[in-house]
N, C-alpha and C positions, 0 to 999 in steps of 0.2 A: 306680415301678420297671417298665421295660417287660419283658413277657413273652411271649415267642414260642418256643414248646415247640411243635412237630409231632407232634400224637399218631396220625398216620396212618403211623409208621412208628415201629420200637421206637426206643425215646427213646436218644441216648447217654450215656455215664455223668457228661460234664459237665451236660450236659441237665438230668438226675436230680437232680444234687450244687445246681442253679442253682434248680431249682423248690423243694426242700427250704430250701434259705435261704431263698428267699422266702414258706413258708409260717409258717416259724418268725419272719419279721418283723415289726413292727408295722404295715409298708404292707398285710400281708394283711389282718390286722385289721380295716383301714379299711378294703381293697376287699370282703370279705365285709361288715363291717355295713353300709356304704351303700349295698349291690346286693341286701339282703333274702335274703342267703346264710347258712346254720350258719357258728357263728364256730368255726375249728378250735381243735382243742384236742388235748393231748396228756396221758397217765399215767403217773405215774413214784411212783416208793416212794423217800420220804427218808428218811436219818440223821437224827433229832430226839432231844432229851435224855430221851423216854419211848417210843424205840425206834422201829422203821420204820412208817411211816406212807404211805398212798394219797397220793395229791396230782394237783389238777387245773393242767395248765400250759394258760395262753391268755394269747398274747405273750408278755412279757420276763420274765415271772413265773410261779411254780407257790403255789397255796393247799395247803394242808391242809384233806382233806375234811372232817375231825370237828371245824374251826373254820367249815365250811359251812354242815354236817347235824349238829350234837352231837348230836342224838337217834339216831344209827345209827352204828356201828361199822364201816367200809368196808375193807379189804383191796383191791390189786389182782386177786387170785384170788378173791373173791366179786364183784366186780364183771363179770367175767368170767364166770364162773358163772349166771350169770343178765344177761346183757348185753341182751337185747330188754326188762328192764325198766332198765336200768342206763342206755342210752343216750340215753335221750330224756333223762332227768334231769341227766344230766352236761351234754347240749348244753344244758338249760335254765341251768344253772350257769353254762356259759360265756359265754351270751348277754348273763348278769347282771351277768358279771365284767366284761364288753366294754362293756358301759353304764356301768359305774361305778355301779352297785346296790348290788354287797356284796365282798366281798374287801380292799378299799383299805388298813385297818386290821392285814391280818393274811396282807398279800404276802412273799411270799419270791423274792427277786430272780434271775434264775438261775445267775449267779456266786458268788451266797453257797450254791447249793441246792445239799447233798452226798445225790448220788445213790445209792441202791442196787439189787443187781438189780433190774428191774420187776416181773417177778412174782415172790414167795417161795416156796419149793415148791410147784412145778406139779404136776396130776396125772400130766404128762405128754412127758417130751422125747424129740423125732427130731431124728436127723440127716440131711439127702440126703446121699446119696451119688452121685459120678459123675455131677454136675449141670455139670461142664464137659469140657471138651476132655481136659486134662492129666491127670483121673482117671481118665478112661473108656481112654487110653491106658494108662494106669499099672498099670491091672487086665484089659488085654489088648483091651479091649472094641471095637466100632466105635464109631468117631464120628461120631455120628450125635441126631439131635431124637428122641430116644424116647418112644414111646407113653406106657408106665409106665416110673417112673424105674426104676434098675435095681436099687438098692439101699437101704435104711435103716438107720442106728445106731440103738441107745439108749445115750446117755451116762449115767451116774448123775446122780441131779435134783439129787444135795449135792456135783456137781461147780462149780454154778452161783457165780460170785464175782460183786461190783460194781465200778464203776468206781473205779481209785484202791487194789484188793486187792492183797496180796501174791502171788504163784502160785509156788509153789518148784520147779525144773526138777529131775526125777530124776537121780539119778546112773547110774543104769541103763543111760540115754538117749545117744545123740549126734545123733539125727536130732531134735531138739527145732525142732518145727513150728510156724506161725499162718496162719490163715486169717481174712480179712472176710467177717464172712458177714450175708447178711436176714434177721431173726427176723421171723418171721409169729406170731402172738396167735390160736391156734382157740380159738374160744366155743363150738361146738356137738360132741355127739358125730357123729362120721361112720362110713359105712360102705359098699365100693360107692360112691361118689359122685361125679359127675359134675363136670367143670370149673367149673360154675356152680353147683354146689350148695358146693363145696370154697368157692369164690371169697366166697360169702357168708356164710362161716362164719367167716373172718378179720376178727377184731375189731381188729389193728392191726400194725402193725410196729415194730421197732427194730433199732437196727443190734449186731451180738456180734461177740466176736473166738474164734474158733474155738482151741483151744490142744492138741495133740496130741505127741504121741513117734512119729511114723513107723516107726522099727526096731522099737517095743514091738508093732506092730501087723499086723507081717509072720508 
């Protein structure tokens, strides 16, 4: 698959949407382990018949870690938790999975795999706010690249659903809203913290769907 991303200028959102597919394919696969690259990998928490479970996806497949490491007990939020010991282990995992070491016997294909939120209650949820054009209108604001953003939510952490949930719309409501939004994964606490300090604190992303009442929030 050829790839030509210009990362000397912010990427556009096809750009994004093109390098994402192709890290989720098995071309990458091959281009990281025959270039003596980390083989990527991704974490996700499944529905299984003894409840939700961590799981390592590399390429077309997601394992179960407690079919990996049965001697340790894994969560996504302990994993997290301690991610400078967590992540070297995981990449060893993956590397192993990528060689065809261990996994084969005990893959879950990613069309059979039913997902659930990635992390289960977090210590911790933000929401930006006014991180585009339309909001920072909306709330009077200039528009403008701001230093510090202008604003943060905290939604309730037992507002979180997974994919495939039901979400019942109030009747209260008629401005019943959604947004796409990037979920960023912090592993460290912060405080005061610098672009670069923020930057390396992010253990991963995924994509949410924002779900609001607009008139509930005026």
């Amino acid at each position: 698959m050829e790839q030509n991303i210009p990362w000397k200028r912010a990427a556009k959102p096809e750009e994004i949407a093109k390098l994402a597919l192709f890290l989720a394919s098995d071309d990458a696969e091959h281009l990281f382990k025959h270039n003596g690259c980390m083989i990527p990998f991704t974490l996700a928490t499944l529905r299984t018949p003894d409840g939700p479970r961590a799981a390592l996806g590399v390429g077309p497949a997601y394992h179960l870690l407690h079919t990996l490491r049965p001697e340790r007990h894994f969560t996504t939020r302990s994993l997290l938790a301690d991610w400078d010991t967590a992540f070297p282990m995981l990449a060893q995992l993956a590397e192993k999975i990528a060689a065809g070491k261990i996994g084969e016997t005990t893959r879950i294909e990613k069309d059979k795999a039913q997902f659930e939120t990635p992390v289960m209650y977090p210590d911790n949820l933000m929401a930006v706010g006014g991180n585009y054009s339309g909001h920072l209108k909306e709330m009077g604001l200039e528009v403008k690249k701001w230093a510090v953003m202008p604003f943060f939510t905290k939604p309730p952490k037992t507002t979180l659903v997974g994919p495939g949930e039901t979400v019942r719309i109030p009747r209260s409501t008629k401005e019943f809203d959604w947004e796409l939004e990037l979920v960023a994964f912090v592993s460290k606490r912060l405080r005061h913290a610098s672009k670069e300090e923020a930057a390396s604190a992010v253990a991963g992303y995924a994509v949410g769907l924002d779900l609001s009442c607009r008139d509930l929030m005026k």
